[in-house]
C-alpha positions as CSV (number, residue, x, y, z in Angstrom):
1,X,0.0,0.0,0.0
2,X,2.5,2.7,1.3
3,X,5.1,1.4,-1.9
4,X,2.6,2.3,-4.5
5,X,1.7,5.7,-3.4
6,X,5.4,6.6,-2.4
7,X,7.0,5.6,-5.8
8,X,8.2,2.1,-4.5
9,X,10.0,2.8,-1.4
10,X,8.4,2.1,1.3
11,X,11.3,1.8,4.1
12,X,13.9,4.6,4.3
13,X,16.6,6.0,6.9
14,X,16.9,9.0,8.9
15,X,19.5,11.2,8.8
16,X,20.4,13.7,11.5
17,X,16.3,13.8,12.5
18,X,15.1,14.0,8.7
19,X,13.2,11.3,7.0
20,X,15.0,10.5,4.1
21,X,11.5,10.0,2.3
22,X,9.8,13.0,2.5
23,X,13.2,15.6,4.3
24,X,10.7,16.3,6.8
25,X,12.2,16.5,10.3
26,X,10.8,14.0,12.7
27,X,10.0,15.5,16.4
28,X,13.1,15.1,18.8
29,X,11.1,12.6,20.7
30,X,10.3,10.5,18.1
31,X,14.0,10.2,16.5
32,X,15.1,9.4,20.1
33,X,13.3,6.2,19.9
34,X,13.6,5.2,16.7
35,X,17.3,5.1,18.1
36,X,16.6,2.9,20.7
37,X,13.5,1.0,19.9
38,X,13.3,-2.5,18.3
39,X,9.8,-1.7,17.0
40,X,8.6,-0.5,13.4
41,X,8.3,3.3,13.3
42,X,6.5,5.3,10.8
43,X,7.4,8.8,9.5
44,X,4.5,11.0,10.6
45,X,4.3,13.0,7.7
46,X,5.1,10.2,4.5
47,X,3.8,7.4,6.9
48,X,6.8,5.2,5.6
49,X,8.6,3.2,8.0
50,X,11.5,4.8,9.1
51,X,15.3,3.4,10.3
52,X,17.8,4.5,12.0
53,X,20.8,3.8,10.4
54,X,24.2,4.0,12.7
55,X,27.0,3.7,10.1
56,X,25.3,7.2,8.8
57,X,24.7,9.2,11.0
58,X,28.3,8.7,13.0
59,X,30.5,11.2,12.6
């Protein structure tokens, strides 16, 4: 459902509190746990599910 409407992708990263979907910024409390949660969390502006991805955003 959320890959048709968003041009295939339907899982992206987030870089430095953006969404790499839609470069919205995600609220400071919502990046914090997407750092440290093991559950599936959705952008809420592009509603794709969003990751946190280490190896980017160190440094």
């Amino acid at each position: 459902m959320i890959k048709g409407r968003r041009n295939g992708i339907a899982v992206v990263s987030a870089r430095s509190a953006v969404c790499c979907g839609c470069n919205m910024n995600l609220p400071p409390q919502l990046y914090n746990e997407l750092q440290r949660s093991e559950e599936l969390i959705y952008c809420p502006n592009c509603n794709r599910i969003i990751y946190w991805d280490e190896d980017v955003n160190v440094g």
